[in-house]
C-alpha positions in Angstrom: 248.5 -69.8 58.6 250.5 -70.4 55.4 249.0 -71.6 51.8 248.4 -74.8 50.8 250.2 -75.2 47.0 249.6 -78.3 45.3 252.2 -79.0 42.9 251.2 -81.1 40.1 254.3 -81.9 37.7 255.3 -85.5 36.7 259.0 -84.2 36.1 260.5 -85.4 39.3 263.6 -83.3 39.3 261.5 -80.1 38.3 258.9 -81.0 40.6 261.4 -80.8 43.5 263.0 -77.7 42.3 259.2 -76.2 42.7 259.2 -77.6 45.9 261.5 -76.1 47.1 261.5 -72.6 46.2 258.2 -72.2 47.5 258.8 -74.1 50.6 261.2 -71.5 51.7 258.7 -69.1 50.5 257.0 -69.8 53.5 254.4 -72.3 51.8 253.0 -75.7 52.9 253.4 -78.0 49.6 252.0 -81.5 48.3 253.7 -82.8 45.3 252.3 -85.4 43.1 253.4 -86.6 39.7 250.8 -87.9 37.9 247.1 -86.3 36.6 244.6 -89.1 38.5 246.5 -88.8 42.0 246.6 -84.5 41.5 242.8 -84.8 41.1 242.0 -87.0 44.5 244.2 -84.9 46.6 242.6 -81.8 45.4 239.0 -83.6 46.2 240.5 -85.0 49.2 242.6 -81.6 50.8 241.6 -78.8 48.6 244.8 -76.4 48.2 244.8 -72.8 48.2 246.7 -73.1 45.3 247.4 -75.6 41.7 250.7 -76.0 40.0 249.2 -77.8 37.3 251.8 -79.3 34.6 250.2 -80.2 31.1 251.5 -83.1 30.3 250.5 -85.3 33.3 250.0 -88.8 32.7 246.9 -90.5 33.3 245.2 -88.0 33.0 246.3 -84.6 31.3 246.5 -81.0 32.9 243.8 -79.6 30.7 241.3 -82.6 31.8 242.0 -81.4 35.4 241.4 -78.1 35.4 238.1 -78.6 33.3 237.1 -80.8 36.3 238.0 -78.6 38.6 236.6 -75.6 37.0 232.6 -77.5 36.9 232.9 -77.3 40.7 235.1 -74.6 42.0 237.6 -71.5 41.3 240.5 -72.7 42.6 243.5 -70.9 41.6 245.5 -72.7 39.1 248.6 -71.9 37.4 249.4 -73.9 33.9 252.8 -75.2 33.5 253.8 -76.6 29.8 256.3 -76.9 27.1 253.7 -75.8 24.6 254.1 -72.3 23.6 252.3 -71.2 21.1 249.5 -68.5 21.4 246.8 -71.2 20.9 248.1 -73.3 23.3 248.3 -70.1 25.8 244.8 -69.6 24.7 243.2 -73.0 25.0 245.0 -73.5 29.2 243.4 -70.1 29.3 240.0 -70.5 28.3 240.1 -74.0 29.5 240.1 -71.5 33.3 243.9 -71.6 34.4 244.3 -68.4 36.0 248.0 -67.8 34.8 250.2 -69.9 32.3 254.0 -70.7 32.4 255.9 -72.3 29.5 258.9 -74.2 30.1 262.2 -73.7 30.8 260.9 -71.2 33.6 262.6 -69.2 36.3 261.4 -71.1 39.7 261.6 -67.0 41.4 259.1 -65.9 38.9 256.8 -68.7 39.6 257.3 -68.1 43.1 256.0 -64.5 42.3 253.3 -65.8 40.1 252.1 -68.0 43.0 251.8 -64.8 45.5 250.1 -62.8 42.9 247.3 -65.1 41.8 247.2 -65.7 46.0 247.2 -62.1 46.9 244.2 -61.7 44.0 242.3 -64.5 45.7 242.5 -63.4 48.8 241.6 -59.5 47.8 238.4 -60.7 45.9 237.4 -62.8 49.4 237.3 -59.9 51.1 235.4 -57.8 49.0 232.5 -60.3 48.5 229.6 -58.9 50.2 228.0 -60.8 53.2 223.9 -61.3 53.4 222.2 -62.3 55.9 219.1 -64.3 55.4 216.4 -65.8 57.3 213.3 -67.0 55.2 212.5 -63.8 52.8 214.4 -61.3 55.0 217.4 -60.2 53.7 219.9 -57.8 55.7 223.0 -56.7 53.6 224.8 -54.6 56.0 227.7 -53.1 53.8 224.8 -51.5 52.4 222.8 -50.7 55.3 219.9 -52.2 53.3 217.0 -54.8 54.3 214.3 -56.3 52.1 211.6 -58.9 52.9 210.8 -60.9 49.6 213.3 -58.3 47.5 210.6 -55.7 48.9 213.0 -52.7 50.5 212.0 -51.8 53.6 213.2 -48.9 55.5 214.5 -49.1 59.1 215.9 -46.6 61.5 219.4 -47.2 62.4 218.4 -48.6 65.6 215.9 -51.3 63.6 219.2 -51.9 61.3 221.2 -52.8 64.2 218.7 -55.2 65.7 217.7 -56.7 62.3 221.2 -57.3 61.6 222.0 -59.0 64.7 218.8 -61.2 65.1 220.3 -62.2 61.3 223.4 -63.2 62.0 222.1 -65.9 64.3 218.3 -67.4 62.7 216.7 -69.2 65.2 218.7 -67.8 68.3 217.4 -66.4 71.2 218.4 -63.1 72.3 217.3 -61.5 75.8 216.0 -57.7 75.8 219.5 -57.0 77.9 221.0 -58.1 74.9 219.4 -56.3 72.1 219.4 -53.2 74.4 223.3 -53.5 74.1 223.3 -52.9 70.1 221.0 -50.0 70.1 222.7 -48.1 73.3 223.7 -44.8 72.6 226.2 -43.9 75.3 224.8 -40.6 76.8 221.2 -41.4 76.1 219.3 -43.6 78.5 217.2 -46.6 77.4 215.4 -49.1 79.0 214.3 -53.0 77.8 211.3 -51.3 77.0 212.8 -49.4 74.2 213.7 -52.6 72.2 210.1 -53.8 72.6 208.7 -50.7 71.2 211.2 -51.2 68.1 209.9 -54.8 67.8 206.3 -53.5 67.2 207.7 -50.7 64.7 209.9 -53.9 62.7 206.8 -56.1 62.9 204.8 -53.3 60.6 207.5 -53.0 58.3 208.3 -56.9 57.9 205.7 -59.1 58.5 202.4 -59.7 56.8 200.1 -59.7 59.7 202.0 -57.6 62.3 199.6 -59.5 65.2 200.5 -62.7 64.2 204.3 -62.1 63.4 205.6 -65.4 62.0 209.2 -63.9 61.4 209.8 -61.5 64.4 208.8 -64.0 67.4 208.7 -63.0 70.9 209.8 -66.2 73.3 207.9 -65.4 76.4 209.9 -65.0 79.8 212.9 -64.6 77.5 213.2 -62.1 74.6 213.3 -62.2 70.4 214.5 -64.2 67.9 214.3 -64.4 63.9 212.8 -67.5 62.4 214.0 -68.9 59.1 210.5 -70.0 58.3 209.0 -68.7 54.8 205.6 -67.3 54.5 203.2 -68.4 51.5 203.1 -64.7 49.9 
């Protein structure tokens, strides 16, 4: 799916030339022309993406993006005739991610625009993932799992089942179907196996191990993970 660019830039003519250019770089664009309009539409269909000119009326370019800034991290690229080192400093610190001063080549902002995107995208994907229910915490890129930011140590079998019961709080999931994430291939296992790991997990992660309020066992069925938190 292509990005969403806003284009914010009360220059008609300019604001076409924009347009344009990355329209045919393969993005989906909105143009609007004035400051209160550029802030609904970016409440209203959040773009991947803000050309944000400074001058705006209604409401200016540095007004946006302090707006947007209190509630999000949208990318936003600062267009302006200004170009003094304050003025680069103040769209800056303001939280525009990159700063154009006017004339400009529309290529290079094209390039800017796949840049800041590309950066985006990059720091998305390295964001690490948690999974929580109630005090339990699984971080799998780190193969780590702590109840109440107590570590505990599992086996990798225990990791695997912790990790899946995590990824779905408050599911139910049959023995057949925990048996499928701790299978080695070559090494037979039976349902009973992923009860005998349930008793191990209970020791490591509940309070009371015989009255497991995390770990539950739905009778006639299997496991699943509640999100209820213990008093502790």
């Amino acid at each position: 799916m292509s990005a969403y660019v806003l284009v914010a830039e009360d220059d008609e003519k300019q604001a076409e030339l924009i347009r344009r250019y990355l329209v045919h770089d393969g993005y989906a664009v909105t143009v609007v022309h004035d400051g209160p309009t550029a802030l609904d539409v970016t409440v209203k269909r959040p773009p991947d993406l803000l050309v944000l000119d400074w001058m705006l009326p209604g409401l200016d370019g540095l007004e946006i993006c302090r707006r947007i800034r209190a509630t999000g991290d949208m990318p936003i690229l600062m267009l302006t005739a200004r170009s003094t080192e304050d003025d680069l400093l103040l769209g800056l610190d303001i939280g525009a991610d990159d700063y154009m001063t006017k004339p400009f080549r529309p290529r290079e902002l094209v390039a800017r625009v796949r840049t800041l995107l590309r950066r985006t995208r990059q720091q998305e994907r390295t964001e690490e993932v948690l999974l929580k229910a109630g005090p339990l915490t699984v971080a799998p890129d780190r193969h780590e799992v702590s109840v109440d930011g107590r570590p505990v140590n599992c086996t990798p079998s225990e990791f695997r089942l912790l990790s899946t019961l995590a990824a779905a709080p408050e599911r139910v999931f049959t023995r057949a179907q925990l048996l499928h994430c701790i299978t080695d291939h070559g090494r037979a296992v039976t349902e009973r196996t992923v009860d005998m790991h349930m008793v191990n997990l209970r020791k490591k992660i509940e309070i009371s191990p015989r009255r497991p309020e995390l770990l539950l066992t739905v009778h006639g069925v299997g496991y699943k993970l509640s999100r209820g938190r213990r008093d502790v």
